[in-house]
PDB file of N, CA, C, O and CB in Angstrom:
ATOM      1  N   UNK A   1     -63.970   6.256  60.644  1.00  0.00           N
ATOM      2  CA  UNK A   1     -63.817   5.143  59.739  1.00  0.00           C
ATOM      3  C   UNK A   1     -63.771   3.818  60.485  1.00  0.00           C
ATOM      4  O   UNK A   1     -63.869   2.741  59.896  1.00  0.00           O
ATOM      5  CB  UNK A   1     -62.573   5.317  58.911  1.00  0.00           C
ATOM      6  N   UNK A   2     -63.651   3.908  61.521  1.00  0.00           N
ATOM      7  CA  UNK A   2     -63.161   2.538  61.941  1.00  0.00           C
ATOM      8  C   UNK A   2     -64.353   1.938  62.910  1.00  0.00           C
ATOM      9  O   UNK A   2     -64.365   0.815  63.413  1.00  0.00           O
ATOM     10  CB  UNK A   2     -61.612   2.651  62.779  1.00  0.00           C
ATOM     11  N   UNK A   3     -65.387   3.005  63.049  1.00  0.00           N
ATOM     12  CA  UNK A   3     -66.536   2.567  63.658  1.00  0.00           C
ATOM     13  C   UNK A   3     -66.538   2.860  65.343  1.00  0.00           C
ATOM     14  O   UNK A   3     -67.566   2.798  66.017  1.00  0.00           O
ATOM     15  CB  UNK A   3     -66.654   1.032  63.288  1.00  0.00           C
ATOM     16  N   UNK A   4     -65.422   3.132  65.798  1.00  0.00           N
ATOM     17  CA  UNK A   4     -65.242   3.514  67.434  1.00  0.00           C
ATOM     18  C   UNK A   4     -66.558   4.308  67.448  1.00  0.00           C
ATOM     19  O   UNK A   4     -67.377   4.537  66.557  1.00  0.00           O
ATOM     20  CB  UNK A   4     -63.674   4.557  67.979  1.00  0.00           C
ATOM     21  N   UNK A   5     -66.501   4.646  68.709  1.00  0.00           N
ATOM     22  CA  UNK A   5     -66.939   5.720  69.307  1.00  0.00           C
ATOM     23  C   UNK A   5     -66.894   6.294  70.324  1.00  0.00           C
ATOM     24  O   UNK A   5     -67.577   5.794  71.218  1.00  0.00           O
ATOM     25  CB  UNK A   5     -67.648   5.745  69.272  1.00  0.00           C
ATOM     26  N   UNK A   6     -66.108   7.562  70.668  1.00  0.00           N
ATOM     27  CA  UNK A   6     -65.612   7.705  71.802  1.00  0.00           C
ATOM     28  C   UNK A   6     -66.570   8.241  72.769  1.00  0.00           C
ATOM     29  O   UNK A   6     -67.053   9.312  72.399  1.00  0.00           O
ATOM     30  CB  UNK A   6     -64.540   8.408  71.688  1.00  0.00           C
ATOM     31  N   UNK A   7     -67.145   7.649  74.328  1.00  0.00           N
ATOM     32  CA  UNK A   7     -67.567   8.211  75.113  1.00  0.00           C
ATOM     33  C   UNK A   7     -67.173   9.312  76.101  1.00  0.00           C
ATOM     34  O   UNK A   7     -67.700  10.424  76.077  1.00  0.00           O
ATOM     35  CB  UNK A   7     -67.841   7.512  75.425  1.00  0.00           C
ATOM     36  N   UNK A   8     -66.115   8.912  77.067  1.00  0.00           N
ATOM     37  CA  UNK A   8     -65.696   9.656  77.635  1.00  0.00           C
ATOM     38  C   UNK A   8     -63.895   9.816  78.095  1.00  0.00           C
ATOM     39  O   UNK A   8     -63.026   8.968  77.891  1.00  0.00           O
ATOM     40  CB  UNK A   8     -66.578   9.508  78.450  1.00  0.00           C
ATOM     41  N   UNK A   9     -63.737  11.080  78.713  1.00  0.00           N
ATOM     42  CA  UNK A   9     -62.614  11.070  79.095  1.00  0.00           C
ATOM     43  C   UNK A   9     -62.075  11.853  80.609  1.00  0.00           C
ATOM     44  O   UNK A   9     -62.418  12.959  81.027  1.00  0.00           O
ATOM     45  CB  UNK A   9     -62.084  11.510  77.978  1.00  0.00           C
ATOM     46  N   UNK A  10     -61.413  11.164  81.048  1.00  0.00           N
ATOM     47  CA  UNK A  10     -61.263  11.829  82.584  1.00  0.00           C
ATOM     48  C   UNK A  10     -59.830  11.825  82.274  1.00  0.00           C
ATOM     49  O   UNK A  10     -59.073  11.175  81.553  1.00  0.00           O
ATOM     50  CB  UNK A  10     -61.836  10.901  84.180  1.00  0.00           C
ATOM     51  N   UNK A  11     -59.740  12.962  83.230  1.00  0.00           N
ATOM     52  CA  UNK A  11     -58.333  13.900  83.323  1.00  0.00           C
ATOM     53  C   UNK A  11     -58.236  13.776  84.443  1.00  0.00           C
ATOM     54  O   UNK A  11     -59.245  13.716  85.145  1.00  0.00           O
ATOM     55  CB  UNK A  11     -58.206  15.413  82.925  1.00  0.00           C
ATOM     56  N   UNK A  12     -56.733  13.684  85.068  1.00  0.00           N
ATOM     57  CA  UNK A  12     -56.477  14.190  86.307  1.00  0.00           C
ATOM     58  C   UNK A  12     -55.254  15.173  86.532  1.00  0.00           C
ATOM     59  O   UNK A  12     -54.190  14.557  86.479  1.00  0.00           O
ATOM     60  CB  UNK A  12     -56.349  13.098  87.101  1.00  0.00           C
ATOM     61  N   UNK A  13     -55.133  16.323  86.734  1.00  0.00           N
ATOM     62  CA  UNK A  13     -54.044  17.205  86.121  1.00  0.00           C
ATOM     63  C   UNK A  13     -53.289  17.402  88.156  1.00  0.00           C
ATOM     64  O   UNK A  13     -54.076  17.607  89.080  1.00  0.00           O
ATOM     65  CB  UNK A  13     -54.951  19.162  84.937  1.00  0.00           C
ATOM     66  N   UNK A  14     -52.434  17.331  88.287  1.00  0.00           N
ATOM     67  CA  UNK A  14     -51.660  17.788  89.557  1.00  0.00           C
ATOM     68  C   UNK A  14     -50.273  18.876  89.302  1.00  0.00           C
ATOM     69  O   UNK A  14     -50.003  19.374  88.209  1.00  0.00           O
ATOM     70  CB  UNK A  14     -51.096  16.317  90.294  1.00  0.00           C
ATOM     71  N   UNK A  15     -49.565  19.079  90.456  1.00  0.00           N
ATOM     72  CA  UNK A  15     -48.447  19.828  90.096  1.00  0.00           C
ATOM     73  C   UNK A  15     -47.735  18.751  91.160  1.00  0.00           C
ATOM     74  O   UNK A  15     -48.278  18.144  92.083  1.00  0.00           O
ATOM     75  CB  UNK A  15     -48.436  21.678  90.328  1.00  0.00           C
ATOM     76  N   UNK A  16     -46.329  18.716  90.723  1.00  0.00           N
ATOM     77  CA  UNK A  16     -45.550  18.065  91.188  1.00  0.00           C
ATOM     78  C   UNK A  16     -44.087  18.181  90.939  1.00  0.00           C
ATOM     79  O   UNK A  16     -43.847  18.910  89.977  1.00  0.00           O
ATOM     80  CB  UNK A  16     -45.962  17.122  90.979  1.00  0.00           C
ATOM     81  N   UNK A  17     -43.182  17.747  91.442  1.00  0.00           N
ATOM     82  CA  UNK A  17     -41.879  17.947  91.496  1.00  0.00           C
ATOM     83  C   UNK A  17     -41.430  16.785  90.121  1.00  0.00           C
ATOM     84  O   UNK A  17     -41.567  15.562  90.100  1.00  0.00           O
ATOM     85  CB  UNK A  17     -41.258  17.631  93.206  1.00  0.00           C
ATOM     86  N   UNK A  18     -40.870  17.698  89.065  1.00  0.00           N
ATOM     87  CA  UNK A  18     -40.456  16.879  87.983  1.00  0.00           C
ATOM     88  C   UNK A  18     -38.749  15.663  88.150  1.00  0.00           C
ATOM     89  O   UNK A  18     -37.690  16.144  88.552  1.00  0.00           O
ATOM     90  CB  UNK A  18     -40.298  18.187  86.755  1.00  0.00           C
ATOM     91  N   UNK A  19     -38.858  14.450  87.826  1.00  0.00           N
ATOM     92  CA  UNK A  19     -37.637  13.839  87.858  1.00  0.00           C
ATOM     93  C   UNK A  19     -36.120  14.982  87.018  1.00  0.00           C
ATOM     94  O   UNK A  19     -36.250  16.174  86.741  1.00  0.00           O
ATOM     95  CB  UNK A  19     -38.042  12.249  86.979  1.00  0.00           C
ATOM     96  N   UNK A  20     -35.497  14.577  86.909  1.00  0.00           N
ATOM     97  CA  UNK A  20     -34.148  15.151  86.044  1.00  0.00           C
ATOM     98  C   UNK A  20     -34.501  15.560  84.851  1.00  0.00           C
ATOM     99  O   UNK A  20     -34.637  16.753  84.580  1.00  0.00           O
ATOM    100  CB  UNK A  20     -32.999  14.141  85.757  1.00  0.00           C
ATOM    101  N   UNK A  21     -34.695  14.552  83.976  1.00  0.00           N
ATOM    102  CA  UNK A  21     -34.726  14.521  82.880  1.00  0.00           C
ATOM    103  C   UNK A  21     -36.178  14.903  81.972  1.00  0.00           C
ATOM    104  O   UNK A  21     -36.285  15.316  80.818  1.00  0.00           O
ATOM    105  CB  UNK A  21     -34.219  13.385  82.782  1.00  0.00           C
ATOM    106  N   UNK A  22     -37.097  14.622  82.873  1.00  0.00           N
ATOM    107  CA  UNK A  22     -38.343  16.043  82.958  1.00  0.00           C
ATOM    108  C   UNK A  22     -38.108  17.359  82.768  1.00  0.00           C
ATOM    109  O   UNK A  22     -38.260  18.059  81.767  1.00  0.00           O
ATOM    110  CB  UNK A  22     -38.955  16.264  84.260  1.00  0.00           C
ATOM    111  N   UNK A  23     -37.722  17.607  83.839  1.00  0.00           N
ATOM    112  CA  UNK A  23     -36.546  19.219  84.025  1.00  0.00           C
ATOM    113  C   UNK A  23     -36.544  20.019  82.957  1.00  0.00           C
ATOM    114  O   UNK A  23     -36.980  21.069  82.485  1.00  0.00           O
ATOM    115  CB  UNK A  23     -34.790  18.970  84.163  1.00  0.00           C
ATOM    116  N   UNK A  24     -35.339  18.346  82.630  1.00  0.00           N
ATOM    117  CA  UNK A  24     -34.567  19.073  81.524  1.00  0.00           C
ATOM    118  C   UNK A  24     -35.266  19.557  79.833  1.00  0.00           C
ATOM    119  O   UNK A  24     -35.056  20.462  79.026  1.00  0.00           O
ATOM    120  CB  UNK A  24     -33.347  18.014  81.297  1.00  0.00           C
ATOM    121  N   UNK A  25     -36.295  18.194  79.937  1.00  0.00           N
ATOM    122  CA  UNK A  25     -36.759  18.462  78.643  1.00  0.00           C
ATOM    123  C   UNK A  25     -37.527  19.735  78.654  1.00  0.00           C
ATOM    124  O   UNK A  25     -37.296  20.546  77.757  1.00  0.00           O
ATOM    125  CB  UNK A  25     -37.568  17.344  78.127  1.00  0.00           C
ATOM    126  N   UNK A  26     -38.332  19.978  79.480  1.00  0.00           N
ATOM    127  CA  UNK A  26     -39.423  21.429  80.148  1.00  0.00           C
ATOM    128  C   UNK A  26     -38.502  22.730  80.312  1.00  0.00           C
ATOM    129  O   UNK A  26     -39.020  23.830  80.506  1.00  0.00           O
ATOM    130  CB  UNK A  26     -40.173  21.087  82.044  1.00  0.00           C
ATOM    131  N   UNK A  27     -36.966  22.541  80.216  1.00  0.00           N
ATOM    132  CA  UNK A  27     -35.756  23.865  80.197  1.00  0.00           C
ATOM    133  C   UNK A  27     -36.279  24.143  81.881  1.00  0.00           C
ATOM    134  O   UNK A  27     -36.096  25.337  82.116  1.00  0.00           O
ATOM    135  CB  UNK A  27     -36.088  25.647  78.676  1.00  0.00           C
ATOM    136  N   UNK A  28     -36.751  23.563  82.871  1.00  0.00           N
ATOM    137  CA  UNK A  28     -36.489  24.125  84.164  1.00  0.00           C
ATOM    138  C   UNK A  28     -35.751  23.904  84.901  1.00  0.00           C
ATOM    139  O   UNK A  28     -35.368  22.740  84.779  1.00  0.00           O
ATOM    140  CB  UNK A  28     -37.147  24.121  84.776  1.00  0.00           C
ATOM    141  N   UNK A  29     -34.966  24.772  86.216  1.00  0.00           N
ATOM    142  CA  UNK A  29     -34.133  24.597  87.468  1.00  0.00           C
ATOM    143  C   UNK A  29     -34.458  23.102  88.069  1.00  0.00           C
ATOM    144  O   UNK A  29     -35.609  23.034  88.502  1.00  0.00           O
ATOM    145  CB  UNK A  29     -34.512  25.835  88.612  1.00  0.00           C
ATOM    146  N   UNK A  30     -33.995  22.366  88.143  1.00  0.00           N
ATOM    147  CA  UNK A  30     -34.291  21.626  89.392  1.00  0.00           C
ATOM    148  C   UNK A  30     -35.061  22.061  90.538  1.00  0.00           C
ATOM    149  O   UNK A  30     -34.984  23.109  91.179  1.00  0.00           O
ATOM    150  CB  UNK A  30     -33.232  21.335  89.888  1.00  0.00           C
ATOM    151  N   UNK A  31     -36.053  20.745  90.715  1.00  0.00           N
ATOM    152  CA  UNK A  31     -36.768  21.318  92.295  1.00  0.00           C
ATOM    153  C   UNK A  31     -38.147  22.957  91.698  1.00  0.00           C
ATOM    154  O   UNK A  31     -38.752  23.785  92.379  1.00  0.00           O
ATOM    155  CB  UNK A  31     -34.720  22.274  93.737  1.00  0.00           C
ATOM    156  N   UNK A  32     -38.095  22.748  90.422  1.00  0.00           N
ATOM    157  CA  UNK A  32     -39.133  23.528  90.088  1.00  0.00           C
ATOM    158  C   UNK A  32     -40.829  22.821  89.943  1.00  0.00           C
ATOM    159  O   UNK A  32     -41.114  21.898  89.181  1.00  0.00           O
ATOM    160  CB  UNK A  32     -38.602  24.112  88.778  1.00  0.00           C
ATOM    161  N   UNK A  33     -41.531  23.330  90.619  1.00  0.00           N
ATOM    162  CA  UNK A  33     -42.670  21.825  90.157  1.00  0.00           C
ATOM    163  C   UNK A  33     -43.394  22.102  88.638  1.00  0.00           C
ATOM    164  O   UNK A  33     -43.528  23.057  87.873  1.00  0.00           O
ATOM    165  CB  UNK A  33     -44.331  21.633  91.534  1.00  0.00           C
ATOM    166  N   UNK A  34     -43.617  21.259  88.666  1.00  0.00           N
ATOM    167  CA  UNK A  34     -44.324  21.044  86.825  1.00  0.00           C
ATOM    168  C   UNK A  34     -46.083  20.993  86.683  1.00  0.00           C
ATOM    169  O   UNK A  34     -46.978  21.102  87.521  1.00  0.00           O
ATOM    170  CB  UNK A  34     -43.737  19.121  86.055  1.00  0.00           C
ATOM    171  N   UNK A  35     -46.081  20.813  85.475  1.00  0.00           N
ATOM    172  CA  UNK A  35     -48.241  20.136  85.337  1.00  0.00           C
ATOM    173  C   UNK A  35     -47.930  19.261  84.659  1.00  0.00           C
ATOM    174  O   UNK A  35     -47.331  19.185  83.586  1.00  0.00           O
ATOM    175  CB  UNK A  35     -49.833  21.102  84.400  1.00  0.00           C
ATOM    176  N   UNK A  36     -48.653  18.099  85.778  1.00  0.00           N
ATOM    177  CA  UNK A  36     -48.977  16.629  85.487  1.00  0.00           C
ATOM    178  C   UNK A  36     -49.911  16.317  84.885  1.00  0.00           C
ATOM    179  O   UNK A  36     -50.856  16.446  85.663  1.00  0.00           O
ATOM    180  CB  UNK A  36     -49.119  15.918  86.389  1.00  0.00           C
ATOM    181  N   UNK A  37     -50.490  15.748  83.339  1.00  0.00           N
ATOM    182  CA  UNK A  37     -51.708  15.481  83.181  1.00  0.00           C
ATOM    183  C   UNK A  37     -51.764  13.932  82.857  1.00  0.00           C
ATOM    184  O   UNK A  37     -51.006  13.138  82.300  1.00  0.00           O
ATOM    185  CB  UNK A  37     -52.278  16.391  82.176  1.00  0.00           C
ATOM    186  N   UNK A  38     -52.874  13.874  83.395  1.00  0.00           N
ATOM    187  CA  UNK A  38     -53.108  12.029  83.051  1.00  0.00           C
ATOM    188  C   UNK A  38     -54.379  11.855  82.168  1.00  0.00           C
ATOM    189  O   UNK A  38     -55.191  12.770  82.306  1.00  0.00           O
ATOM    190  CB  UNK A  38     -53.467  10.941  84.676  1.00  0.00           C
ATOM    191  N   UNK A  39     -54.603  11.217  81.598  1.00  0.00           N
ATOM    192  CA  UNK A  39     -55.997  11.096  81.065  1.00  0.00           C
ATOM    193  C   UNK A  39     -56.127   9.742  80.540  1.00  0.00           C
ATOM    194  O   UNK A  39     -55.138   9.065  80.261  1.00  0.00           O
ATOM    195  CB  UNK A  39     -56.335  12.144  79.956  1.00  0.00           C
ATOM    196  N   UNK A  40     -57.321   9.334  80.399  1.00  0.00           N
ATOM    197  CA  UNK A  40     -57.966   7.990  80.272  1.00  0.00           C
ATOM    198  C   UNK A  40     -59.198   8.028  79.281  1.00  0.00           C
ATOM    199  O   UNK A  40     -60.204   8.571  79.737  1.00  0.00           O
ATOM    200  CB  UNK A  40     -58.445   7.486  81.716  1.00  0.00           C
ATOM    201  N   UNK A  41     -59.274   7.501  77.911  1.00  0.00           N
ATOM    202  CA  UNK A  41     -60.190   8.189  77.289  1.00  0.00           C
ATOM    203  C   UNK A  41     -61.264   6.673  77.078  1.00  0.00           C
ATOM    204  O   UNK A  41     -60.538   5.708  76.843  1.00  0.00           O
ATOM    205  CB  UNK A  41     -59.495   9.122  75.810  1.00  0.00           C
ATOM    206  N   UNK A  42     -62.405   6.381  77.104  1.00  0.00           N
ATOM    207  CA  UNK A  42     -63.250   5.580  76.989  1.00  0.00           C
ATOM    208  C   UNK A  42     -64.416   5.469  75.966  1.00  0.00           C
ATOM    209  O   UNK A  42     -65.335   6.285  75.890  1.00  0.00           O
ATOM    210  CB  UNK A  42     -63.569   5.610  77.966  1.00  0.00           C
ATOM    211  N   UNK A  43     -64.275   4.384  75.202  1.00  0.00           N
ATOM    212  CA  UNK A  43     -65.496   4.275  73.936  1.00  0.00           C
ATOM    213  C   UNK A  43     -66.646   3.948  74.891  1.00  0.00           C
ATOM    214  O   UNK A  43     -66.640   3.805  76.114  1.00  0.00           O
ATOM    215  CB  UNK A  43     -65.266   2.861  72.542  1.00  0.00           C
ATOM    216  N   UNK A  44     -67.622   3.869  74.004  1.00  0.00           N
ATOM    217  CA  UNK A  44     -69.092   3.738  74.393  1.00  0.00           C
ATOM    218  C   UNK A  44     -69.467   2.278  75.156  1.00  0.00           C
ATOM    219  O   UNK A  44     -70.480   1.965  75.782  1.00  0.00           O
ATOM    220  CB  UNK A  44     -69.997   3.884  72.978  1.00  0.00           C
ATOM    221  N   UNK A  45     -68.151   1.453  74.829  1.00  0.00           N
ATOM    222  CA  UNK A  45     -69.257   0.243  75.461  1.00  0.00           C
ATOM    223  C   UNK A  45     -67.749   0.070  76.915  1.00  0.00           C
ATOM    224  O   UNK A  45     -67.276  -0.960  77.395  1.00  0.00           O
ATOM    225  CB  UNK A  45     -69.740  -1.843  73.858  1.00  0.00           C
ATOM    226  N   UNK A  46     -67.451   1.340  77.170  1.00  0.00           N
ATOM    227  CA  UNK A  46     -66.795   1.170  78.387  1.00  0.00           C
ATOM    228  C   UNK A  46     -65.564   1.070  78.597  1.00  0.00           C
ATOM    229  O   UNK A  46     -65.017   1.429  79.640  1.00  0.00           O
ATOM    230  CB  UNK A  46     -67.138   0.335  78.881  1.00  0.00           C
ATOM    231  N   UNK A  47     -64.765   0.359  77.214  1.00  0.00           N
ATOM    232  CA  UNK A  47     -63.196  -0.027  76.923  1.00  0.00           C
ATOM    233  C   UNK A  47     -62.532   1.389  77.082  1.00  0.00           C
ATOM    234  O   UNK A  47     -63.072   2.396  76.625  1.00  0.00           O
ATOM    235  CB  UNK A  47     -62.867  -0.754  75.229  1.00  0.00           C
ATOM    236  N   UNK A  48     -61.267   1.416  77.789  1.00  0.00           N
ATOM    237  CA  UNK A  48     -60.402   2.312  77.271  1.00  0.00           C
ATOM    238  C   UNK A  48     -60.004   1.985  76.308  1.00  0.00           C
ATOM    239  O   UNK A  48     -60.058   0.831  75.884  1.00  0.00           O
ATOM    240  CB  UNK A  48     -59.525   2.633  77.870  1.00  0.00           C
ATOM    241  N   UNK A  49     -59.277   3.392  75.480  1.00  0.00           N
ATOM    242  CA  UNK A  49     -59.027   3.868  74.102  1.00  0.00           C
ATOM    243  C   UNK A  49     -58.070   4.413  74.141  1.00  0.00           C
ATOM    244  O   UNK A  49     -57.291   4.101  73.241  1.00  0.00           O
ATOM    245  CB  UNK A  49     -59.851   4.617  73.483  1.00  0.00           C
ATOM    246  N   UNK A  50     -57.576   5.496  75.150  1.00  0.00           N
ATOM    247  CA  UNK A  50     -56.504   5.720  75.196  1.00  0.00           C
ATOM    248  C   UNK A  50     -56.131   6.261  76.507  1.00  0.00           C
ATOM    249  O   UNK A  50     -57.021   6.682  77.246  1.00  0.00           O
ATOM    250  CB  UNK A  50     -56.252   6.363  74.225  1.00  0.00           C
ATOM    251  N   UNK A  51     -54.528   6.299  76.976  1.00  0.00           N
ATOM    252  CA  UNK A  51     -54.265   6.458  77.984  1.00  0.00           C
ATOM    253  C   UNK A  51     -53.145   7.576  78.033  1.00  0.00           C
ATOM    254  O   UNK A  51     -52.091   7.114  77.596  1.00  0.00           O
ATOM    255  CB  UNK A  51     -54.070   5.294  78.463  1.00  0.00           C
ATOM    256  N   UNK A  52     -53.045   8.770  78.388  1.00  0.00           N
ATOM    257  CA  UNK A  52     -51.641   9.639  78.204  1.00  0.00           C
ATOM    258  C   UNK A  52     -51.537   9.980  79.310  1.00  0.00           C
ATOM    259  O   UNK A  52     -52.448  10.099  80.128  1.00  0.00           O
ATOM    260  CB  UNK A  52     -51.496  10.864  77.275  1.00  0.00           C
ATOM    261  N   UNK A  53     -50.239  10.206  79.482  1.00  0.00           N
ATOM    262  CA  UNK A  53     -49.526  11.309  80.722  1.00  0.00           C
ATOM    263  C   UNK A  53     -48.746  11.909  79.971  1.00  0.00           C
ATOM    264  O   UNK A  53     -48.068  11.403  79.077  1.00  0.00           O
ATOM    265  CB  UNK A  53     -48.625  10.735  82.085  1.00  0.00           C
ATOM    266  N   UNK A  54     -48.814  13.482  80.417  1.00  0.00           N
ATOM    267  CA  UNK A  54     -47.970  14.607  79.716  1.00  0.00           C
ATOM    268  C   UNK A  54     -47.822  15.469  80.842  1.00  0.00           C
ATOM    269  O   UNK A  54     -48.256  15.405  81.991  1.00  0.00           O
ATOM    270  CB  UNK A  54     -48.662  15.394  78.382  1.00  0.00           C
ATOM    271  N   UNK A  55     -46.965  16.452  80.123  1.00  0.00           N
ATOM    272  CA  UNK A  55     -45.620  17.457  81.462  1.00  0.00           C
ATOM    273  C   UNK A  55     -45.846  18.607  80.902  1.00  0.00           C
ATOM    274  O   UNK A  55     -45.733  18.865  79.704  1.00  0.00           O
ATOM    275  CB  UNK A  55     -43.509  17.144  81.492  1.00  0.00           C
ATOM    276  N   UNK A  56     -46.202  19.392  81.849  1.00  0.00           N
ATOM    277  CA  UNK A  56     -46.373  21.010  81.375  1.00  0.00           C
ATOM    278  C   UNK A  56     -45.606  22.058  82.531  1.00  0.00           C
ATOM    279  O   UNK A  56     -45.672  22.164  83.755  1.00  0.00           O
ATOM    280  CB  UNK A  56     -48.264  21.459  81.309  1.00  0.00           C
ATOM    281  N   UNK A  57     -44.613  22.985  81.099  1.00  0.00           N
ATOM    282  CA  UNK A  57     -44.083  23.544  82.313  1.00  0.00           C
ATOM    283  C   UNK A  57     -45.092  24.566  82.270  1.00  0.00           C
ATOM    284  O   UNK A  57     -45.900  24.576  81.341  1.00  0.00           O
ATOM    285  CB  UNK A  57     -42.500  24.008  82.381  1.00  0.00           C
ATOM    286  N   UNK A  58     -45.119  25.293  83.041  1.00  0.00           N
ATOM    287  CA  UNK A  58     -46.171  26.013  84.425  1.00  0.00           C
ATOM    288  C   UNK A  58     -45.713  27.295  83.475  1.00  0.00           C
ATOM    289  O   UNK A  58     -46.644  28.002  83.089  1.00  0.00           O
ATOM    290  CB  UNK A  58     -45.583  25.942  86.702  1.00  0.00           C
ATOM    291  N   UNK A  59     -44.694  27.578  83.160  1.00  0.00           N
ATOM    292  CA  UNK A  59     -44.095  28.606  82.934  1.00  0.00           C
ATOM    293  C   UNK A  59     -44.617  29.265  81.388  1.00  0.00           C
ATOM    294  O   UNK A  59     -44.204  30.321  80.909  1.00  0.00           O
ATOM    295  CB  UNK A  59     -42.634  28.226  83.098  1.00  0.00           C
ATOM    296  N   UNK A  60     -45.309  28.635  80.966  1.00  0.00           N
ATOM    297  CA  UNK A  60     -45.627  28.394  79.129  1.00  0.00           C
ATOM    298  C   UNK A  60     -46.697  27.379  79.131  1.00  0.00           C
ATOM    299  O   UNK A  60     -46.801  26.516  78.259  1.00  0.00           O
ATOM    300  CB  UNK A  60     -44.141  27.661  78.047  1.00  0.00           C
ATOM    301  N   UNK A  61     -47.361  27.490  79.976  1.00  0.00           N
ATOM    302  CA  UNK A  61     -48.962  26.006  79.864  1.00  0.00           C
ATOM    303  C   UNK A  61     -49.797  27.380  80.387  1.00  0.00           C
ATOM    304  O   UNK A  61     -49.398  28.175  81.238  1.00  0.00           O
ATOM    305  CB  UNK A  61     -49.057  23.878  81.523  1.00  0.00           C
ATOM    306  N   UNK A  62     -51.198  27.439  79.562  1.00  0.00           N
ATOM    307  CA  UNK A  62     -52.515  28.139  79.720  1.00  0.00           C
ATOM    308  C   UNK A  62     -53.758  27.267  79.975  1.00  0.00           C
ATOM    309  O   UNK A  62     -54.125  26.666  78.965  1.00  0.00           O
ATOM    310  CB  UNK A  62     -52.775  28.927  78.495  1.00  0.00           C
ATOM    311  N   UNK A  63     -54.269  27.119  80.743  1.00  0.00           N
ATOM    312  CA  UNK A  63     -55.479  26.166  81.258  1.00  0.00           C
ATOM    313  C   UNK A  63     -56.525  26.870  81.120  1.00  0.00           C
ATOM    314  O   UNK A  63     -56.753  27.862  81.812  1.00  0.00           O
ATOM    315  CB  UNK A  63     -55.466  25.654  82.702  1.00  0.00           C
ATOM    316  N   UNK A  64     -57.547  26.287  79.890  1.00  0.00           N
ATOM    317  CA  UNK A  64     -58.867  27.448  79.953  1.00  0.00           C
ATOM    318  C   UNK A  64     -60.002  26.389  79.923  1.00  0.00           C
ATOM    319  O   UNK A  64     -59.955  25.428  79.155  1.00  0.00           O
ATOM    320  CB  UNK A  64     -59.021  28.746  78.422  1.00  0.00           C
ATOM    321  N   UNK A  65     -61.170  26.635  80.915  1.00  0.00           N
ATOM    322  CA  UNK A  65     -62.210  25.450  80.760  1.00  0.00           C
ATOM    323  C   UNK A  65     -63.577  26.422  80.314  1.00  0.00           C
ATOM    324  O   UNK A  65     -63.758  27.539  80.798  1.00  0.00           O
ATOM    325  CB  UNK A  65     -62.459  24.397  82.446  1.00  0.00           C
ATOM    326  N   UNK A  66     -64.251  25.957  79.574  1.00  0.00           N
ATOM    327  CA  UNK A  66     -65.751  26.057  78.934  1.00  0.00           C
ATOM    328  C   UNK A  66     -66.179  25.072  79.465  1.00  0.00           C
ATOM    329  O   UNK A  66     -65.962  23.861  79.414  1.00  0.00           O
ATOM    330  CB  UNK A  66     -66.036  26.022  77.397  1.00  0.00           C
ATOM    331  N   UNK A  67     -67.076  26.002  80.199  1.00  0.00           N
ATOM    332  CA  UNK A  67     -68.632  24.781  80.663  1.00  0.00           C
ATOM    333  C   UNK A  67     -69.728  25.170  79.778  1.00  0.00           C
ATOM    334  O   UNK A  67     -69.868  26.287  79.279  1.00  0.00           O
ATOM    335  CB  UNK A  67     -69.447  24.975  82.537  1.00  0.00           C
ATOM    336  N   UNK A  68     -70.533  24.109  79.617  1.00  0.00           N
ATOM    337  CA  UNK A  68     -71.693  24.304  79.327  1.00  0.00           C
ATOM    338  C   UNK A  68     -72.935  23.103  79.383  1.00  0.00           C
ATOM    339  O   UNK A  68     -72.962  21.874  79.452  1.00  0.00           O
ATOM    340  CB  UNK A  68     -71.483  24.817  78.179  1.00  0.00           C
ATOM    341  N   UNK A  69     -73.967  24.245  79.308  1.00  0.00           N
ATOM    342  CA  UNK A  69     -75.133  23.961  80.133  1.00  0.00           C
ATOM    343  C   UNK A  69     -76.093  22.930  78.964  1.00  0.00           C
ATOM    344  O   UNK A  69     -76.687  23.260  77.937  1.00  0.00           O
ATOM    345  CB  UNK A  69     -75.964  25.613  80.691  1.00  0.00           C
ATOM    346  N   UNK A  70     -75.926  21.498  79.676  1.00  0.00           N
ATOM    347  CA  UNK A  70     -76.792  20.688  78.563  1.00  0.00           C
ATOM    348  C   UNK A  70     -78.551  20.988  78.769  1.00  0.00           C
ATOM    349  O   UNK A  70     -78.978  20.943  79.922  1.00  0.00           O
ATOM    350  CB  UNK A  70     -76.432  18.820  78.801  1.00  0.00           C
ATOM    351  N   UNK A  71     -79.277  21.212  77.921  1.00  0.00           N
ATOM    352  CA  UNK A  71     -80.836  21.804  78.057  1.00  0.00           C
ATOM    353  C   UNK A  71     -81.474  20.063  78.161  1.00  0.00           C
ATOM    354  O   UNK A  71     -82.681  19.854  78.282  1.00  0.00           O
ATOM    355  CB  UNK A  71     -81.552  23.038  76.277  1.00  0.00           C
TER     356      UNK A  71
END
């Protein structure tokens, strides 16, 4: 409706040592590392659109990628 159009989006996912209150929200031990995701999403004429970082505990996060082959 609003006429956007989204082009692209890059991810950058790491593991890393969560602050406290990370931790806590994810129910892990301290000093447990986590999944970091960042992403940056971009319309067609180049603008970002949107920007997130999110926390995955490791313990309960499934990562599945589909490729496919453009003809």
């Amino acid at each position: 409706h609003s006429g956007l159009s989204i082009y692209s989006a890059d991810q950058v996912i790491t593991a890393e040592l969560p602050g406290e209150e990370v931790a806590r929200v994810l129910e892990l031990p301290a000093g447990e590392p986590i999944i970091k995701m960042e992403q940056v999403v971009c319309l067609a004429d180049g603008r970002p659109f949107e920007y997130t970082i999110s926390y995955k505990n490791p313990l309960r996060y499934v990562f599945t990628v589909k490729a496919y082959r453009q003809h």
